[in-house]
MARGU-997730 format. One line per 10 residues: for each residue x, y, z of N, C-alpha, C, O, CB. Coordinates in nm, 4 decimals, padded with zeros to 6 digits. Glycine has a CB too. Layout:
BEGIN
X,Y,Z,X,Y,Z,X,Y,Z,X,Y,Z,X,Y,Z | ...
END
This chain:
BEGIN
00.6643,02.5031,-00.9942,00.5837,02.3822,-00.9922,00.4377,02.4239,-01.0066,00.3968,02.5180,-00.9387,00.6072,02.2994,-00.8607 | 00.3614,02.3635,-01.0859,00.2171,02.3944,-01.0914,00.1562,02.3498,-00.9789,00.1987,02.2764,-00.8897,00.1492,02.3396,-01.2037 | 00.0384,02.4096,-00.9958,-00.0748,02.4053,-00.9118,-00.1005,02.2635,-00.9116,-00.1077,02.2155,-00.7985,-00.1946,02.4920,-00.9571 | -00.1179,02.1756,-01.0172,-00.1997,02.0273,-00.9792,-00.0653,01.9633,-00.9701,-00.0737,01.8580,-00.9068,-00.3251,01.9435,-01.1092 | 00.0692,01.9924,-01.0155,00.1813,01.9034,-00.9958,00.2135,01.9590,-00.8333,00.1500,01.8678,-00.7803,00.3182,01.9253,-01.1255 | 00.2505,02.0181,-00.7470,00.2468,02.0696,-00.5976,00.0766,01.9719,-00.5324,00.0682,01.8936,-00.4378,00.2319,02.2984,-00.6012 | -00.0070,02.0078,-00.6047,-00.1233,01.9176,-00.5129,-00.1020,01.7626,-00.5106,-00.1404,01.6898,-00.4191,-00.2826,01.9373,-00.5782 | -00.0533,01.7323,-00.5936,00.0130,01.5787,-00.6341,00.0323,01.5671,-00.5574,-00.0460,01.5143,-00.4786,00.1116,01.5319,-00.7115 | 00.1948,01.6233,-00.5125,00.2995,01.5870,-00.4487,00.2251,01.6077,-00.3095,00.1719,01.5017,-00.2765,00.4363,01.6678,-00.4845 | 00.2047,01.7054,-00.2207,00.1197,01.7190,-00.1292,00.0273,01.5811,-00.1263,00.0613,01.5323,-00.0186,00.0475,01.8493,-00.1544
-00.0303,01.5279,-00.1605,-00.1365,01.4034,-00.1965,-00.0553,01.2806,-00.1643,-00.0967,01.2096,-00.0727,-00.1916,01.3962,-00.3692 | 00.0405,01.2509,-00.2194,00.1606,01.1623,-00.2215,00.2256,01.1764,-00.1124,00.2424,01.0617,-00.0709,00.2499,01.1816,-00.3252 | 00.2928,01.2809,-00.0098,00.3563,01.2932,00.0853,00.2484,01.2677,00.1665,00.2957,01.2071,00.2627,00.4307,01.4039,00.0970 | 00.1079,01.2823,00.1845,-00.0063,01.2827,00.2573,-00.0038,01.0973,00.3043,00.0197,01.0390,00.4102,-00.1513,01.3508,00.1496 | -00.0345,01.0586,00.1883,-00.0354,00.9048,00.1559,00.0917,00.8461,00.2154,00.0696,00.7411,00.2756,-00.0403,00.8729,-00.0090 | 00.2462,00.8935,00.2151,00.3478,00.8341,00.2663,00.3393,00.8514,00.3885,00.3516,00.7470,00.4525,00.4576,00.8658,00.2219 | 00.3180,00.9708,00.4661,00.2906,00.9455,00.6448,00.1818,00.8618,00.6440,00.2232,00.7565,00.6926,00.2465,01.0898,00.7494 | 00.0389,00.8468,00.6094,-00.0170,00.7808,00.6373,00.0226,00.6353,00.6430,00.0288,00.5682,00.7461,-00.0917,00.8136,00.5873 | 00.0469,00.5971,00.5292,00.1397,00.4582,00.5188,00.2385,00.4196,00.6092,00.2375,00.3031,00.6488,00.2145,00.4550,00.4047 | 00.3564,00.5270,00.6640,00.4364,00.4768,00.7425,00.4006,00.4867,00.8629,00.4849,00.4310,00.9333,00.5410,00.5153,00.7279
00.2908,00.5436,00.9418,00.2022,00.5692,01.0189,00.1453,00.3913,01.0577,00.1478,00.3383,01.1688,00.0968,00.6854,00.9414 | 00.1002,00.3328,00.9341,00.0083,00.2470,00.9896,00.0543,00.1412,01.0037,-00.0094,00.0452,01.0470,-00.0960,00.2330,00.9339 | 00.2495,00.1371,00.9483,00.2822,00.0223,00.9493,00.3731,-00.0473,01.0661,00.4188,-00.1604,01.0824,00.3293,00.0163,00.8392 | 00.3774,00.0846,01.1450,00.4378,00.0849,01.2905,00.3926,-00.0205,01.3498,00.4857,-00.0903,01.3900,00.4072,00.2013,01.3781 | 00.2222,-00.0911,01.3883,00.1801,-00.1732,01.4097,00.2261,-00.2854,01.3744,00.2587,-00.3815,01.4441,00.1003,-00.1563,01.3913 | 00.2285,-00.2710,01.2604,00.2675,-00.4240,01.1699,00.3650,-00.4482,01.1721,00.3889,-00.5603,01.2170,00.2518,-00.4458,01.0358 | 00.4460,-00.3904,01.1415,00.5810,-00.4213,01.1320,00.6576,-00.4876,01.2935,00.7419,-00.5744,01.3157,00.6491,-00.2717,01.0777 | 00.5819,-00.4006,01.3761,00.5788,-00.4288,01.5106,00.6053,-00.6505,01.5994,00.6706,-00.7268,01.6706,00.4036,-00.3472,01.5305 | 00.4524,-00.6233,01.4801,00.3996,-00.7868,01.5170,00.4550,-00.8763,01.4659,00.4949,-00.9834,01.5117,00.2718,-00.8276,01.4852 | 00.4605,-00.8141,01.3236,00.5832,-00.9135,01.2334,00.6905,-00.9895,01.3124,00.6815,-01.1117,01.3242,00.6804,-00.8161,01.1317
00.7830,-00.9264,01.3620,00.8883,-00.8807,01.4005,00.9065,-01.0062,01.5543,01.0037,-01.0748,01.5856,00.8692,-00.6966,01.4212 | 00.7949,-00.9958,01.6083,00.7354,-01.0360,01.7591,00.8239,-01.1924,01.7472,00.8823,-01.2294,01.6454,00.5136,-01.0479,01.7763 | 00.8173,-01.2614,01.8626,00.8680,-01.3841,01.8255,00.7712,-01.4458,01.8090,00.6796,-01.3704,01.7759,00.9507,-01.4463,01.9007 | 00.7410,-01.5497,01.8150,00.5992,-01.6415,01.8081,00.6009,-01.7084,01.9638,00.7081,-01.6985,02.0235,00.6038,-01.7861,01.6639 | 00.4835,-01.7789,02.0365,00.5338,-01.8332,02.1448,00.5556,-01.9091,02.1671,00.5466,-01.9828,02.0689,00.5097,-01.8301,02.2096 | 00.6018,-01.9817,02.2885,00.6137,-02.1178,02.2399,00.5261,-02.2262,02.3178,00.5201,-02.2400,02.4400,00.7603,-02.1559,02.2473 | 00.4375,-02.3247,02.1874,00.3586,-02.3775,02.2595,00.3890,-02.5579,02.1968,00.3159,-02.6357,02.1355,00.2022,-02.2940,02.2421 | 00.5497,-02.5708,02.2552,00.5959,-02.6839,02.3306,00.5969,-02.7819,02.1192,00.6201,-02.8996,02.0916,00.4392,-02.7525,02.5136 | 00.5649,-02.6746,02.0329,00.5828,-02.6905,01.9338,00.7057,-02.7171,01.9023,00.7836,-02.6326,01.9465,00.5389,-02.6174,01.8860 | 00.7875,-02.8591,01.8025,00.9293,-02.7915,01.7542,00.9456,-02.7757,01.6172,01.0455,-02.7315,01.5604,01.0507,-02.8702,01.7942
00.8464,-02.8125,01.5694,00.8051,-02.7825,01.3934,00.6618,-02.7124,01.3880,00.5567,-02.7619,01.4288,00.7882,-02.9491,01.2880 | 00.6778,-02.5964,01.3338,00.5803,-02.5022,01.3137,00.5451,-02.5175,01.1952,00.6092,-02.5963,01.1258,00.6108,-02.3773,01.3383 | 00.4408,-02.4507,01.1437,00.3792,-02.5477,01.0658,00.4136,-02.4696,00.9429,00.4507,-02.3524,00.9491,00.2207,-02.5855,01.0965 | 00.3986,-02.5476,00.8126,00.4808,-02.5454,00.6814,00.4346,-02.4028,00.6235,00.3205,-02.3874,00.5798,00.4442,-02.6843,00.5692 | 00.5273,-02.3020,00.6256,00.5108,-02.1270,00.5759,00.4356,-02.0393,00.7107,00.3738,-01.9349,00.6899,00.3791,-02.1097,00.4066 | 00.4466,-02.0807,00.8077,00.3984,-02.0306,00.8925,00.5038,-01.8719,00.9074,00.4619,-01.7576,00.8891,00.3881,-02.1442,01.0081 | 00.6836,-01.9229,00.9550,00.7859,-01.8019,00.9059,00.8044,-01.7531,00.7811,00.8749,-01.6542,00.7614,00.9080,-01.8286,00.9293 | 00.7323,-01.8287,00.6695,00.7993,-01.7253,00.5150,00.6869,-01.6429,00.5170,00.7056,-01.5418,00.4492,00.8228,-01.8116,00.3262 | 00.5492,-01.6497,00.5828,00.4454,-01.5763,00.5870,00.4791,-01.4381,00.6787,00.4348,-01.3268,00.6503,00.3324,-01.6655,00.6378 | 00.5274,-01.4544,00.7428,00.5723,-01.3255,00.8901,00.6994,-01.2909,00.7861,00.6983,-01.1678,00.7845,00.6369,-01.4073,01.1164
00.7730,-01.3208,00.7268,00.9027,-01.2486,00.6950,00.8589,-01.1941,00.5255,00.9093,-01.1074,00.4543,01.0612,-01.3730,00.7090 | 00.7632,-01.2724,00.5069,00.7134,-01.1597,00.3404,00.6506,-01.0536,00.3823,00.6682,-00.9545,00.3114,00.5887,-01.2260,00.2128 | 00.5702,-01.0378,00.4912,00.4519,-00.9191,00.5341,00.5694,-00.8434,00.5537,00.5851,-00.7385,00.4912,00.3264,-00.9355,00.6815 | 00.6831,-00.8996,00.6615,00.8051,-00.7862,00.7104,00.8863,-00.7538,00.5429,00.9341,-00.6476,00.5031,00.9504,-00.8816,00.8595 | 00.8820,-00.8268,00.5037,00.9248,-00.7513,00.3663,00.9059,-00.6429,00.2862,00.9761,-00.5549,00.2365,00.9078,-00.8022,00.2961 | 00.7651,-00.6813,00.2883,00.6411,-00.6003,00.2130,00.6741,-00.4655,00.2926,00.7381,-00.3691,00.2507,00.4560,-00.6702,00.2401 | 00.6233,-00.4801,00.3994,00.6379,-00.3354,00.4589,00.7483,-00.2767,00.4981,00.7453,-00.1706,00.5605,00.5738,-00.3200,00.5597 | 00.8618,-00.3400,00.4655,01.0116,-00.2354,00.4815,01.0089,-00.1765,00.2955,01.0392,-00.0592,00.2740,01.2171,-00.3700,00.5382 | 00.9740,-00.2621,00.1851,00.9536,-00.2092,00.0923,00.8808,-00.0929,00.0727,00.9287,00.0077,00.0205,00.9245,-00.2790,00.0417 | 00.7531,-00.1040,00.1173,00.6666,00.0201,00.1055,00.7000,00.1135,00.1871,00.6437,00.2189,00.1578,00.5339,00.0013,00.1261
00.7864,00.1229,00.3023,00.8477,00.2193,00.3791,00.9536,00.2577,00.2983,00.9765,00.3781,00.3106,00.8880,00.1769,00.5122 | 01.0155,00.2095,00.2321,01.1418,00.2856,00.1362,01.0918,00.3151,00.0579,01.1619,00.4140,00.0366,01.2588,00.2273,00.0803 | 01.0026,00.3193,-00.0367,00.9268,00.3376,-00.1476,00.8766,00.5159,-00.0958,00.8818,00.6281,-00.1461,00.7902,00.1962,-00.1652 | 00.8354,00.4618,00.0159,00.7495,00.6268,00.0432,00.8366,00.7203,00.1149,00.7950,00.8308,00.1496,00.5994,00.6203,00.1504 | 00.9433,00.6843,00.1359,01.0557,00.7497,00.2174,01.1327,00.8584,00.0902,01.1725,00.9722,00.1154,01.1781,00.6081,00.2907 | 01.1408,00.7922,-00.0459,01.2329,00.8951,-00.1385,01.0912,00.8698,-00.2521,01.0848,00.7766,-00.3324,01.4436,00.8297,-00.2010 | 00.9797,00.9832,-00.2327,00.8901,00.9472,-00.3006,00.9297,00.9698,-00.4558,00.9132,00.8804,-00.5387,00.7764,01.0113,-00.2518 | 00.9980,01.1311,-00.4974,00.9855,01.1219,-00.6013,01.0975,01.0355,-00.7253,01.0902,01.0227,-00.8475,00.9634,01.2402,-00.6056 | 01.2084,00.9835,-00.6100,01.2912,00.8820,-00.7110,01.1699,00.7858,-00.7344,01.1362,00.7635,-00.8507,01.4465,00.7936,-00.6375 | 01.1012,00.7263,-00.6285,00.9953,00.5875,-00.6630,00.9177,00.6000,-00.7503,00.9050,00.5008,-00.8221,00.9039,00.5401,-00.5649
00.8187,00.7435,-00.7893,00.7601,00.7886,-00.8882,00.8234,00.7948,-01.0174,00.7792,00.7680,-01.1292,00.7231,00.8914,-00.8558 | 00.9095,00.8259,-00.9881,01.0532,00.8031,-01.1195,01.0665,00.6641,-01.2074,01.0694,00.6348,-01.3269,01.2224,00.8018,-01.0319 | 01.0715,00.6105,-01.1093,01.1338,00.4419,-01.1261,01.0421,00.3605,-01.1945,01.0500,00.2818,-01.2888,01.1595,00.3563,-00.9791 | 00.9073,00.4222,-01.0827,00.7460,00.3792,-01.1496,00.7445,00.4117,-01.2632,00.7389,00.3127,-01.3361,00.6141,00.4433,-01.0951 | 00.7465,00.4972,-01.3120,00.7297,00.5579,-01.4621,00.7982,00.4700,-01.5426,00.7466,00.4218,-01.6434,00.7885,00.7078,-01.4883 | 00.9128,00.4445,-01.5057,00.9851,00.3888,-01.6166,00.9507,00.2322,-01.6327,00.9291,00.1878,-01.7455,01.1409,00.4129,-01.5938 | 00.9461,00.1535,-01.5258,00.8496,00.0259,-01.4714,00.7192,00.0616,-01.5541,00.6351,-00.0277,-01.5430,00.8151,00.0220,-01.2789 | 00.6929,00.1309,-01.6064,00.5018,00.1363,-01.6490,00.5131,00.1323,-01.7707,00.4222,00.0805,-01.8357,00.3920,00.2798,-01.6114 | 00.6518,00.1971,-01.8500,00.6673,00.2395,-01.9444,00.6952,00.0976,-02.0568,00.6745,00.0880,-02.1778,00.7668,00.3454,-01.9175 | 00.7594,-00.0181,-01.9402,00.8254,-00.1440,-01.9928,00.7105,-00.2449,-01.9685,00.6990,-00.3360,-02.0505,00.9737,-00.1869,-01.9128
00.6111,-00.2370,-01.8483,00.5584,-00.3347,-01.8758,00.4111,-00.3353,-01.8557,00.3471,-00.4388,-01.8367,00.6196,-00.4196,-01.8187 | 00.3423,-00.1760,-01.8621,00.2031,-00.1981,-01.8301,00.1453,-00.0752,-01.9357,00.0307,-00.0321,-01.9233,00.1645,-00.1805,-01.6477 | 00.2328,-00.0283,-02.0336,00.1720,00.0926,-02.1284,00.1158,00.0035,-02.2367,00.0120,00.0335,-02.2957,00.2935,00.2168,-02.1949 | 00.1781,-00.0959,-02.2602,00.0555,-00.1558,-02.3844,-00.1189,-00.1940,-02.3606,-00.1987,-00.1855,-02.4539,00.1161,-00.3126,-02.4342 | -00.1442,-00.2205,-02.2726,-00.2719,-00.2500,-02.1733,-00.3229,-00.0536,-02.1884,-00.3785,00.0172,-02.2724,-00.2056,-00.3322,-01.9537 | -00.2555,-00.0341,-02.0363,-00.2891,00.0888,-01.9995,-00.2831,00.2184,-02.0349,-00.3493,00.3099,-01.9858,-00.2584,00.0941,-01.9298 | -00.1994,00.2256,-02.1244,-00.1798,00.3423,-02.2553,-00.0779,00.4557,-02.2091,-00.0462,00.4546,-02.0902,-00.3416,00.4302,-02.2985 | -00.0238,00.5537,-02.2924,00.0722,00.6266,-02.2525,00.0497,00.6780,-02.1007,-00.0647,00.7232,-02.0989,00.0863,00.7303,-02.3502 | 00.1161,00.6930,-01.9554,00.0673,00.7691,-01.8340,-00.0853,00.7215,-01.8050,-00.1635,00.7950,-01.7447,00.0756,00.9378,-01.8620 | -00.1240,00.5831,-01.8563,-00.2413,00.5672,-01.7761,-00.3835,00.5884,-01.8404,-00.4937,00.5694,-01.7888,-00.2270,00.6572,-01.6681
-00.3355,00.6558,-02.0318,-00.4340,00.7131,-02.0335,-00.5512,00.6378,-02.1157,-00.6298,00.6905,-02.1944,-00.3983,00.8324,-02.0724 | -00.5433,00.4957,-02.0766,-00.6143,00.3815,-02.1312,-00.6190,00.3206,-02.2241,-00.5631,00.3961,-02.3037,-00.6944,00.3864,-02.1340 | -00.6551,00.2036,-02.2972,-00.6224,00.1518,-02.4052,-00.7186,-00.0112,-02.3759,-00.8280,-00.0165,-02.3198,-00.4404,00.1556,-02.4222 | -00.6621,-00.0982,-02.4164,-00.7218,-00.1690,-02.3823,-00.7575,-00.2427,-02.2364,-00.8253,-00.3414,-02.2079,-00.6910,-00.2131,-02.4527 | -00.6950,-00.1665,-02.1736,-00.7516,-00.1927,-01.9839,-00.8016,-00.0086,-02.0002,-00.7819,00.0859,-02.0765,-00.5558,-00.2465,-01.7991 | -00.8663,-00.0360,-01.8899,-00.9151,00.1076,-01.8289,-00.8198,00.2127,-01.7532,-00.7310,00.2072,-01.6681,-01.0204,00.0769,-01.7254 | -00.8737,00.2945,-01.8160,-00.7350,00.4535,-01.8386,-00.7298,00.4580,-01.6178,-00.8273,00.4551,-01.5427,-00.8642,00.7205,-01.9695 | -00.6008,00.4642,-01.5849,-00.5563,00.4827,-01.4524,-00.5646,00.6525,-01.3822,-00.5489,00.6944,-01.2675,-00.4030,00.4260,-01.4599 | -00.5970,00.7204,-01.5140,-00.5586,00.8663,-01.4802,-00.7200,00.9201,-01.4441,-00.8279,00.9005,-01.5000,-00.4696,00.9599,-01.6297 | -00.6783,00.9996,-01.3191,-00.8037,01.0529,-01.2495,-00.8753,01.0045,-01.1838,-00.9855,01.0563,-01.1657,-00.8763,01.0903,-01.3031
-00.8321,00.8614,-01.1102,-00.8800,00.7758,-01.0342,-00.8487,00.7838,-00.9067,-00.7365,00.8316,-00.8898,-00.8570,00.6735,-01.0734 | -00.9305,00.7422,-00.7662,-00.9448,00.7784,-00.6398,-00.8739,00.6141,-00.6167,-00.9489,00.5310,-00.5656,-01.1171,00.8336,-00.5792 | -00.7494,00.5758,-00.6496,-00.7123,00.4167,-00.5801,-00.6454,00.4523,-00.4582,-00.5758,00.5484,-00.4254,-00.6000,00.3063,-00.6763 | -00.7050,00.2979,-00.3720,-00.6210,00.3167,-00.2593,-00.4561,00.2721,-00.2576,-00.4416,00.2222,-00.3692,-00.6918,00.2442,-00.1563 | -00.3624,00.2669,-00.2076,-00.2378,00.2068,-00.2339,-00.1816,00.0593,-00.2510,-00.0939,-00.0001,-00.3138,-00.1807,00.2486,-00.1522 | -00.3069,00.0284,-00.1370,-00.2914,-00.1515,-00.1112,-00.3735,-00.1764,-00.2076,-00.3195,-00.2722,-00.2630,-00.3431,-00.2366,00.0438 | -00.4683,-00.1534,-00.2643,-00.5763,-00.2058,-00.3538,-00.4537,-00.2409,-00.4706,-00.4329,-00.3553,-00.5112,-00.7213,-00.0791,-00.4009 | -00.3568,-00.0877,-00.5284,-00.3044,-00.1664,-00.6328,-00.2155,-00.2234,-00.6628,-00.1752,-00.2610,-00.7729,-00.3019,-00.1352,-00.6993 | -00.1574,-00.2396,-00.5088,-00.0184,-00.3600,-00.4652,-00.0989,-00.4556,-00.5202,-00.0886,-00.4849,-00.6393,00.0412,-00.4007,-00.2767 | -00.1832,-00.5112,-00.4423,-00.2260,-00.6398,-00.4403,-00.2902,-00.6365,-00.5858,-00.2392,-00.7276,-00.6511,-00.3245,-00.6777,-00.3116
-00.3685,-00.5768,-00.6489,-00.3711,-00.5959,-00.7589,-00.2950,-00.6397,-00.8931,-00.3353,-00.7013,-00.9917,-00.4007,-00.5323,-00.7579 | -00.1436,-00.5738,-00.8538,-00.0138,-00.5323,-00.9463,00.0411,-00.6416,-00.9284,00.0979,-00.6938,-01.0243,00.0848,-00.4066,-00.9127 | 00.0391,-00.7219,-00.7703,00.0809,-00.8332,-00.7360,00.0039,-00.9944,-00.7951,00.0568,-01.0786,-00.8676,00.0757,-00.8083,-00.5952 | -00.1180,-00.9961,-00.7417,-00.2149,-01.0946,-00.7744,-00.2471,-01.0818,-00.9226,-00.2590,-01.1924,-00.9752,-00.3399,-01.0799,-00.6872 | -00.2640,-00.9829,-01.0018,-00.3018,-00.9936,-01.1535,-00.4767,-00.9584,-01.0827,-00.5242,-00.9308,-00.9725,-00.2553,-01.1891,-01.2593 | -00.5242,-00.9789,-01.2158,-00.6899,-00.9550,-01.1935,-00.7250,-00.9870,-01.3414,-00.6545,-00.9637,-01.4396,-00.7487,-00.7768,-01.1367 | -00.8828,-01.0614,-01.3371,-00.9059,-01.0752,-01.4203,-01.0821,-01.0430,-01.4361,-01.1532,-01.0652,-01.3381,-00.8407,-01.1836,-01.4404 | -01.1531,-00.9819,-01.5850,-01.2319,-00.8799,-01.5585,-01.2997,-00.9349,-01.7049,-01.2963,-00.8663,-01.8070,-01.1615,-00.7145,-01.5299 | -01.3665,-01.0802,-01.6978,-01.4229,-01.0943,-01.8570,-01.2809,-01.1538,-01.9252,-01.1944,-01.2159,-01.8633,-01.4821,-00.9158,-01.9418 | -01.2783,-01.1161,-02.0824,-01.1947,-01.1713,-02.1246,-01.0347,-01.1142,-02.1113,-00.9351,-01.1593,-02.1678,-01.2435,-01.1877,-02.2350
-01.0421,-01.0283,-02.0409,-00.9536,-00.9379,-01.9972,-00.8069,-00.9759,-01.8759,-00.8287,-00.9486,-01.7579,-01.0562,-00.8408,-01.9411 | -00.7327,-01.0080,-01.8953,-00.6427,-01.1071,-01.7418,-00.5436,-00.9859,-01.7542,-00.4916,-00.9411,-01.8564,-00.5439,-01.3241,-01.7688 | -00.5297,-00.9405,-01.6126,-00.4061,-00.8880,-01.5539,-00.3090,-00.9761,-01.5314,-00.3311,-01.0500,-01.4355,-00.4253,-00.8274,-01.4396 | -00.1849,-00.9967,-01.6014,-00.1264,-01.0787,-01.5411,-00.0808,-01.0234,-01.3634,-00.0948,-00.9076,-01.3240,-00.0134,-01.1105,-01.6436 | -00.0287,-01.1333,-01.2830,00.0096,-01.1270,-01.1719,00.1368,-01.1036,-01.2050,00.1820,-01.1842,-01.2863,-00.0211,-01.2257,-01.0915 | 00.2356,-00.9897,-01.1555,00.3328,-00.9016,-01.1711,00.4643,-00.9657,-01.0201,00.5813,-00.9277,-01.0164,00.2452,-00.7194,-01.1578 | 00.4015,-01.0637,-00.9155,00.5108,-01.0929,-00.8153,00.6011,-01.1833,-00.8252,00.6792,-01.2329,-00.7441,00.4695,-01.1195,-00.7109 | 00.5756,-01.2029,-00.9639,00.7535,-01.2858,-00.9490,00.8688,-01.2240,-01.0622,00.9842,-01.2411,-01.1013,00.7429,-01.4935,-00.9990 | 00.7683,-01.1544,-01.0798,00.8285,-01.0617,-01.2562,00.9057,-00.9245,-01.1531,01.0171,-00.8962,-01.1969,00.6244,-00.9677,-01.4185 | 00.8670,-00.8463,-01.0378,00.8987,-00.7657,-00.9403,00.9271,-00.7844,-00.8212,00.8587,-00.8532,-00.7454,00.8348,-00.7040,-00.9325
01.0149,-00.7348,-00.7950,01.0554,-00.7193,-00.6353,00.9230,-00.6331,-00.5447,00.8524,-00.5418,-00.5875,01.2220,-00.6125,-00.6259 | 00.9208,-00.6819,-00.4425,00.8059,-00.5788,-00.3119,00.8315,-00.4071,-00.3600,00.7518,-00.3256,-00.4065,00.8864,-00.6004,-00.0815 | 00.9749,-00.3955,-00.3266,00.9835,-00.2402,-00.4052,00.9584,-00.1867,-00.5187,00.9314,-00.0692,-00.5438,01.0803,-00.1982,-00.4138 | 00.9713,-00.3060,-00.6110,00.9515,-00.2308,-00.7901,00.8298,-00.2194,-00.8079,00.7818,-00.1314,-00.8794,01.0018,-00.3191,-00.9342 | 00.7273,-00.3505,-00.7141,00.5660,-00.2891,-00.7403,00.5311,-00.1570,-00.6733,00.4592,-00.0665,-00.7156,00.4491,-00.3941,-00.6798 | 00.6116,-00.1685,-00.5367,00.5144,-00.0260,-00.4859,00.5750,00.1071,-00.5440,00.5358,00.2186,-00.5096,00.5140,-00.0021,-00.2998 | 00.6845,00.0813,-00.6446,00.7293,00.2044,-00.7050,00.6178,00.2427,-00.8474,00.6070,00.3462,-00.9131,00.9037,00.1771,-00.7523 | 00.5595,00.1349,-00.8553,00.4575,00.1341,-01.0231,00.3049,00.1999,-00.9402,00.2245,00.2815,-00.9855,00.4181,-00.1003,-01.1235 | 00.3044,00.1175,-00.7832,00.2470,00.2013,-00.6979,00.1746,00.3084,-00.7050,00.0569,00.3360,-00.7280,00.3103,00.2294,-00.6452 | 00.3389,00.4012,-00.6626,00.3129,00.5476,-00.6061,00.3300,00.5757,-00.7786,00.2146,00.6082,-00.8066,00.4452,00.6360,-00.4619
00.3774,00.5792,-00.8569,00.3718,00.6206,-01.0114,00.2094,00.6718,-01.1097,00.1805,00.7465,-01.2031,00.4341,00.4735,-01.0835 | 00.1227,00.5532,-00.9935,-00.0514,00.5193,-01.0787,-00.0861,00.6388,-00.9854,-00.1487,00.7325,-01.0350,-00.1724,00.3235,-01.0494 | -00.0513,00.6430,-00.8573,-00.1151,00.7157,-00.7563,-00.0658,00.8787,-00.8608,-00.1347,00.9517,-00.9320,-00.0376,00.6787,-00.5610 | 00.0422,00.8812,-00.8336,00.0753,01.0405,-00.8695,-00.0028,01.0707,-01.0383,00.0297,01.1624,-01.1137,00.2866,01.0657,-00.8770 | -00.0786,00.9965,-01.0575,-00.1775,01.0147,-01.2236,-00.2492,01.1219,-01.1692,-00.2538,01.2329,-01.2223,-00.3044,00.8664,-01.2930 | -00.3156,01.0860,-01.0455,-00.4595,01.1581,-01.0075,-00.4559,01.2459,-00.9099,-00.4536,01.2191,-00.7897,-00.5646,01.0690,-00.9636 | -00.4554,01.3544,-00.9603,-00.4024,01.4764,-00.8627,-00.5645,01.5008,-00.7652,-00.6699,01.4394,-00.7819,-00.3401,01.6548,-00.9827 | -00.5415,01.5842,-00.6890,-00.7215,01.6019,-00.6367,-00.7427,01.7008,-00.6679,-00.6681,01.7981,-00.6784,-00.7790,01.5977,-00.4885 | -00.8837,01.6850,-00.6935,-00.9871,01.7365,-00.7256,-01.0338,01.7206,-00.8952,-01.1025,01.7814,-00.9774,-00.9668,01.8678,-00.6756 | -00.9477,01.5965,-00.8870,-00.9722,01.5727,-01.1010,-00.9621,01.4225,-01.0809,-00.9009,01.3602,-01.1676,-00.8014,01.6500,-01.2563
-01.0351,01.3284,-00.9364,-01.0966,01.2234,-00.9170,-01.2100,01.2060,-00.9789,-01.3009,01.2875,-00.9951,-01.1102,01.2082,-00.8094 | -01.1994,01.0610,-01.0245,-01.3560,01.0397,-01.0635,-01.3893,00.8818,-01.0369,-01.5023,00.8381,-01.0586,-01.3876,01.0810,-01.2400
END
């Protein structure tokens, strides 16, 4: 294994404890019951809101649990629906090249999820086209572009 493919991976396993690290909390609260305040109709998405976050984060916990199948999967997910934009592995085209970039993980959930739009330029929004897991597999795929120390 090379030197920047081993720093990758190191980078990526770094990022998956951290991630499953922070979601102990959350997942925690999610989870909590709500209390009860003499309420018998709670109010409209109040539970699909607590059971998508618990979604979200059992996704991104499996995602980072078998990193390099997810990097795998990502690739092939990038290959079908974000290489015409982003160019072969990221390396730009008509969106801005992904490779060698310092992103955080949630920045490009929610990005990958919500779409973005930048001038005449629209990301489409990718959450009904993907499952919680297939984005954070396109995820960890953008992440493993930018090995360290070849951030910019």
């Amino acid at each position: 294994m090379s030197s920047n493919a081993l720093n990758t991976f190191n980078r990526l396993k770094a990022t998956a404890l951290w991630l499953s690290l922070s979601l102990l909390p959350a997942t925690s609260f999610a989870v909590a019951p709500p209390a009860d305040t003499g309420n018998t109709h709670p109010a409209a998405g109040a539970s699909s809101k607590a059971s998508t976050a618990s979604a979200d984060a059992a996704a991104k916990t499996q995602v980072f649990d078998d990193l390099d199948q997810s990097v795998a999967k990502g690739e092939k997910r990038f290959n079908q629906a974000c290489v015409y934009c982003h160019g072969n592995r990221g390396s730009g085209g008509k969106a801005k090249k992904l490779q060698g970039r310092n992103f955080d993980a949630d920045y490009l959930f929610k990005t990958i999820t919500k779409g973005k739009r930048r001038g005449a330029l629209v990301m489409p929004p990718w959450e009904k086209t993907f499952s919680d897991q297939e984005r954070w597999e396109l995820v960890t795929f953008i992440l493993s572009l930018s090995p360290p120390g070849n951030q910019k």
